[in-house]
C-alpha positions as a Markdown table, in Angstrom:
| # | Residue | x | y | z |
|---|---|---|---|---|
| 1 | Unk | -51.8 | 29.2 | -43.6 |
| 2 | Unk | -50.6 | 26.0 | -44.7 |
| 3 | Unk | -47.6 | 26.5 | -44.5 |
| 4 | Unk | -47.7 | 28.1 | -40.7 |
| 5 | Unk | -49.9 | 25.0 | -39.5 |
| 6 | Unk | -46.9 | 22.4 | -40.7 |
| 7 | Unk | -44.2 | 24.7 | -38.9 |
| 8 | Unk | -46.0 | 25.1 | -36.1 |
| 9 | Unk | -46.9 | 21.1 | -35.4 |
| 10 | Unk | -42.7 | 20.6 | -36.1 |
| 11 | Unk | -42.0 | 22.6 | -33.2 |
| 12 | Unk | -44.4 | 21.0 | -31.0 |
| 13 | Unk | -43.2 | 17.4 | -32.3 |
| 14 | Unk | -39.6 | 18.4 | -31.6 |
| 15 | Unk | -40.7 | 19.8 | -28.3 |
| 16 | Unk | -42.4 | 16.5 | -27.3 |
| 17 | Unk | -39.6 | 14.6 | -28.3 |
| 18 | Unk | -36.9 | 16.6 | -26.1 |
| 19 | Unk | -39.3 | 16.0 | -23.2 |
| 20 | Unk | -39.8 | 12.8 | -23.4 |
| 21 | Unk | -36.4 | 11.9 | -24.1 |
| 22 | Unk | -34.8 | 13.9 | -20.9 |
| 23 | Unk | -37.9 | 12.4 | -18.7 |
| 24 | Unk | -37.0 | 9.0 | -19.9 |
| 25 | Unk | -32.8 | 9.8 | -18.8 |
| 26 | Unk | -33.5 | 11.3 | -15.4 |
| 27 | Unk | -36.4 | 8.2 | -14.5 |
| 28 | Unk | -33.7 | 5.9 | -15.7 |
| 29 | Unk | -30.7 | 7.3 | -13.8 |
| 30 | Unk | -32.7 | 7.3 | -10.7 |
| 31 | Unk | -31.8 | 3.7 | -10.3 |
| 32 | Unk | -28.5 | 3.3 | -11.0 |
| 33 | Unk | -26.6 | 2.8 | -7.1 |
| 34 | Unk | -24.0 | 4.8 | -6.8 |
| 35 | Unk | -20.7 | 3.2 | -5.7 |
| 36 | Unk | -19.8 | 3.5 | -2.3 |
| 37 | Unk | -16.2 | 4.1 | -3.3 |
| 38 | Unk | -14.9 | 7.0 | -5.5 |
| 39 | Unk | -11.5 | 5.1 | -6.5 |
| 40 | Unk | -9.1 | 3.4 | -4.6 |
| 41 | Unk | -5.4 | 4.7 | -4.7 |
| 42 | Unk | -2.4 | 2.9 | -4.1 |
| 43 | Unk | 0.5 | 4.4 | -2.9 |
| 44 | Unk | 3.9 | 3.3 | -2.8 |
| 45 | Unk | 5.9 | 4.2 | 0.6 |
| 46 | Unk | 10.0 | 4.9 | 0.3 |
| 47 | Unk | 12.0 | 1.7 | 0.9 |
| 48 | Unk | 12.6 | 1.6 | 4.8 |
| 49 | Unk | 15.8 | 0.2 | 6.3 |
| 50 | Unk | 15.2 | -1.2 | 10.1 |
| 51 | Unk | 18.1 | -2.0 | 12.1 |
| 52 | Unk | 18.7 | -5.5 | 13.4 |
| 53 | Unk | 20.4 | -5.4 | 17.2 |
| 54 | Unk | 21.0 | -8.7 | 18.9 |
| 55 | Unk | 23.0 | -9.3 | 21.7 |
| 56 | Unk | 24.1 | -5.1 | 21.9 |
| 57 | Unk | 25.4 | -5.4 | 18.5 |
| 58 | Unk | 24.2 | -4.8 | 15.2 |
| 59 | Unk | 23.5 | -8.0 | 13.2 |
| 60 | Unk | 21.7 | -6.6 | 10.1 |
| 61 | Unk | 19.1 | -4.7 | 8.5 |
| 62 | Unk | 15.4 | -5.3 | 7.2 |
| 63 | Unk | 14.6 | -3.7 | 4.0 |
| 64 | Unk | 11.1 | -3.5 | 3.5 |
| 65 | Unk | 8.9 | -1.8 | 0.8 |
| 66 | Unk | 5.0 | -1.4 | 1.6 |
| 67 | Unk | 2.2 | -0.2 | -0.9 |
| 68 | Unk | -1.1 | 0.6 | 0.4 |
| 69 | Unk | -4.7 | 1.4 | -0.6 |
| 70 | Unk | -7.3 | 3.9 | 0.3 |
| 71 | Unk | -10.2 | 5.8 | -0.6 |
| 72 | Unk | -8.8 | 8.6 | -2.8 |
| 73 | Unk | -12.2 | 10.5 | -1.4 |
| 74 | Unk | -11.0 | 9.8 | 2.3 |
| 75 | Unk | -7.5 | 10.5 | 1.5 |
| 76 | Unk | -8.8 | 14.3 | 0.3 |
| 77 | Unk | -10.9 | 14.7 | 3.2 |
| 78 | Unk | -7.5 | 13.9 | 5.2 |
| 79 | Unk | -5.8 | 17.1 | 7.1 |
| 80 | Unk | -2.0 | 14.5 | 7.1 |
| 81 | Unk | -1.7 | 12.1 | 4.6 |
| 82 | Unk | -0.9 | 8.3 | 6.1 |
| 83 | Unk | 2.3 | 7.7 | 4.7 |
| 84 | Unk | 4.1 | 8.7 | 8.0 |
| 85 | Unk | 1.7 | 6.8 | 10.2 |
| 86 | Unk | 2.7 | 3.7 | 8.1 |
| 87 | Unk | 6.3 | 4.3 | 8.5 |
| 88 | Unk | 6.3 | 4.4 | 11.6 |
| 89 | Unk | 4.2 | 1.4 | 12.7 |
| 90 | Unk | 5.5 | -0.4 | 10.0 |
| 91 | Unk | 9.2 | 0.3 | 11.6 |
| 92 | Unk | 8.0 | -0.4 | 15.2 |
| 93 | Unk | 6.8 | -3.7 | 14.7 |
| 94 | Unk | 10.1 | -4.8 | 12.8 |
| 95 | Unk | 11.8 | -3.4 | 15.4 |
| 96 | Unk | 10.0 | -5.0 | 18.3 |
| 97 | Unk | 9.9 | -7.9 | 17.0 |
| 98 | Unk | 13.3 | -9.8 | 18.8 |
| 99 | Unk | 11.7 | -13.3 | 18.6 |
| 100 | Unk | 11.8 | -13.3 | 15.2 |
| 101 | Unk | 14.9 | -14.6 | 13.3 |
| 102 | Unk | 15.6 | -12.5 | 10.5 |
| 103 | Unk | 17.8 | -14.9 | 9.1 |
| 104 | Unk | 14.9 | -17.5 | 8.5 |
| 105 | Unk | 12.3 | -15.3 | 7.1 |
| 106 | Unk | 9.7 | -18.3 | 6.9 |
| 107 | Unk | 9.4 | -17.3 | 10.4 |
| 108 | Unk | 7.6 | -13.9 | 9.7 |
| 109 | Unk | 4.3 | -13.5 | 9.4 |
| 110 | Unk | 3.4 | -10.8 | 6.9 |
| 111 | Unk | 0.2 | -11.3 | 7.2 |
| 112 | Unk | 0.1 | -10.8 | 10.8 |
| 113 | Unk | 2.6 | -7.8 | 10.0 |
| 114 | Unk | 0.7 | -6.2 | 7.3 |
| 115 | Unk | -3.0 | -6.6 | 9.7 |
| 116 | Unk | -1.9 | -4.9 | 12.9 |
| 117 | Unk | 0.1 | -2.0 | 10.9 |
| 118 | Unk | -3.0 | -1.3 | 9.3 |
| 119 | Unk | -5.4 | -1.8 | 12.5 |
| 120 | Unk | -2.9 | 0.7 | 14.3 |
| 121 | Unk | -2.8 | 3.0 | 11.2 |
| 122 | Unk | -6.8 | 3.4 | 10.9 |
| 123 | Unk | -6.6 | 3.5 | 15.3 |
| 124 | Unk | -4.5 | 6.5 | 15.3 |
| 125 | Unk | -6.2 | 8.2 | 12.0 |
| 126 | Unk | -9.3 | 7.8 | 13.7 |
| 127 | Unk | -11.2 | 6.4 | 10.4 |
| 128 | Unk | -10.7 | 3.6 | 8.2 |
| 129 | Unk | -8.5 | 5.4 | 6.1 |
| 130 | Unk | -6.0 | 1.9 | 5.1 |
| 131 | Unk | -8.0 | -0.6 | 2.9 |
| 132 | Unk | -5.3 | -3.1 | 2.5 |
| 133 | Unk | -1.3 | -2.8 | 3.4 |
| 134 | Unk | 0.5 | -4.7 | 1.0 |
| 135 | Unk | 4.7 | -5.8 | 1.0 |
| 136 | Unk | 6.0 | -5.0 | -1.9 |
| 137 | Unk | 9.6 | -6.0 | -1.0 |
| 138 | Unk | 11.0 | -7.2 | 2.0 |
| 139 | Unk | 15.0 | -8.5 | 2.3 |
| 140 | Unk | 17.2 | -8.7 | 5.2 |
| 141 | Unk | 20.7 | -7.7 | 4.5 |
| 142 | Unk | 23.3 | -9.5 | 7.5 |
| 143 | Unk | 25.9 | -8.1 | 8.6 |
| 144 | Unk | 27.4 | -11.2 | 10.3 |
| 145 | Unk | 27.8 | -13.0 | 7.1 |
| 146 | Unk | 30.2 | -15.9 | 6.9 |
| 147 | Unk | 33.8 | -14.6 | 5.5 |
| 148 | Unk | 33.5 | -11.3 | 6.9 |
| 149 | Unk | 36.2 | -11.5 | 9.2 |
| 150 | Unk | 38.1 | -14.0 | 7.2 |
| 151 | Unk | 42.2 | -13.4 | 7.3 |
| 152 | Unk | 43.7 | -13.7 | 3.9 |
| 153 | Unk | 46.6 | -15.6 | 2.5 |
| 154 | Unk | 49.9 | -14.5 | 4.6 |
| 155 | Unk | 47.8 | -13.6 | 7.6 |
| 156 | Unk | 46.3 | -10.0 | 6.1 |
| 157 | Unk | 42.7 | -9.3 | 6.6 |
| 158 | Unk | 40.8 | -10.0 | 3.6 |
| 159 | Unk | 38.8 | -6.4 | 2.4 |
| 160 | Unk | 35.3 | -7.3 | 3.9 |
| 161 | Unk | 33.2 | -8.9 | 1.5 |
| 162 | Unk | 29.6 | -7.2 | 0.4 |
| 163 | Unk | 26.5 | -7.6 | 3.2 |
| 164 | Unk | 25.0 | -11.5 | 2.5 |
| 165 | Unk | 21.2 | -10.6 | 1.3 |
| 166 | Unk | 18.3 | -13.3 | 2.3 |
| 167 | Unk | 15.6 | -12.8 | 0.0 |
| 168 | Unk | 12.7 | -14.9 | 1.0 |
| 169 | Unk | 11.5 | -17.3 | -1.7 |
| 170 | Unk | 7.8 | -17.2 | -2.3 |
| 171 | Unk | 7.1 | -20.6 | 0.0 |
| 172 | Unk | 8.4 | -18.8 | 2.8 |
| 173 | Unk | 6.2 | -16.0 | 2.7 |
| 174 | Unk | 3.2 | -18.0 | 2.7 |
């Protein structure tokens, strides 16, 4: 009888115990916040060549890599990803940009660049899908580079040398 008492207080302790502890887990979870944001992604787009035209000719090319971040929950809830709407505002603004020289890149404002693609990007998505566009690369490549044309000893055309690249030093970016 004993024997049956002792057993039988064991399984009400143990009991006790497992209530307790899980009441004391879910009271305590209750007030953790959750975060607003699942994770963010980045995303690296393809390197994207945009062509340079001044006066009806082709001067050049701007090379220009772009990473960008967003919600991986939004990005799921997404029927397109963004990578195209990106691309493509990323190249229009290059593009339409004719006051800019792309020979003195201190001129550019990537700042400027990297705001309005992502304003347009979120605009047409119809959410604020973009957290932050980022350059991760941007070079201009000239076509018009000194010695391209240059005539070689005896009067014969030189082979054309390689396309000058401009990369921007860190100072001019700023």
């Amino acid at each position: 009888m004993k024997l049956l008492i002792v057993g039988l207080w064991a399984v009400v302790v143990t009991l006790g115990a497992g209530y307790a502890a899980a009441a004391f887990k879910l009271q305590s979870g209750a007030d953790d916040p959750k975060p607003k944001l699942e994770g963010l992604r980045y995303t690296s787009l393809p390197t994207m060549s945009v062509p340079v035209v001044e006066d009806g000719a082709l001067a050049g090319y701007v090379v220009v890599r772009m990473v960008y971040t967003a919600d991986a929950a939004v990005l799921r809830a997404l029927a397109a990803e963004p990578d195209a709407f990106i691309t493509d505002e990323i190249f229009r603004t290059i593009y339409g940009s004719a006051e800019v020289d792309f020979g003195q890149l201190a001129r550019l404002d990537l700042a400027a660049l990297a705001d309005g693609a992502k304003a347009r990007v979120n605009e047409r998505m119809g959410d604020d899908v973009i957290q932050d566009l980022l350059v991760d690369g941007l070079n201009y490549v000239n076509l018009n580079a000194q010695g391209t044309a240059a005539q070689g000893p005896g009067g014969s055309p030189e082979a054309p040398s390689a396309p000058e690249a401009v990369r921007p030093t860190a100072a001019a970016l700023h």
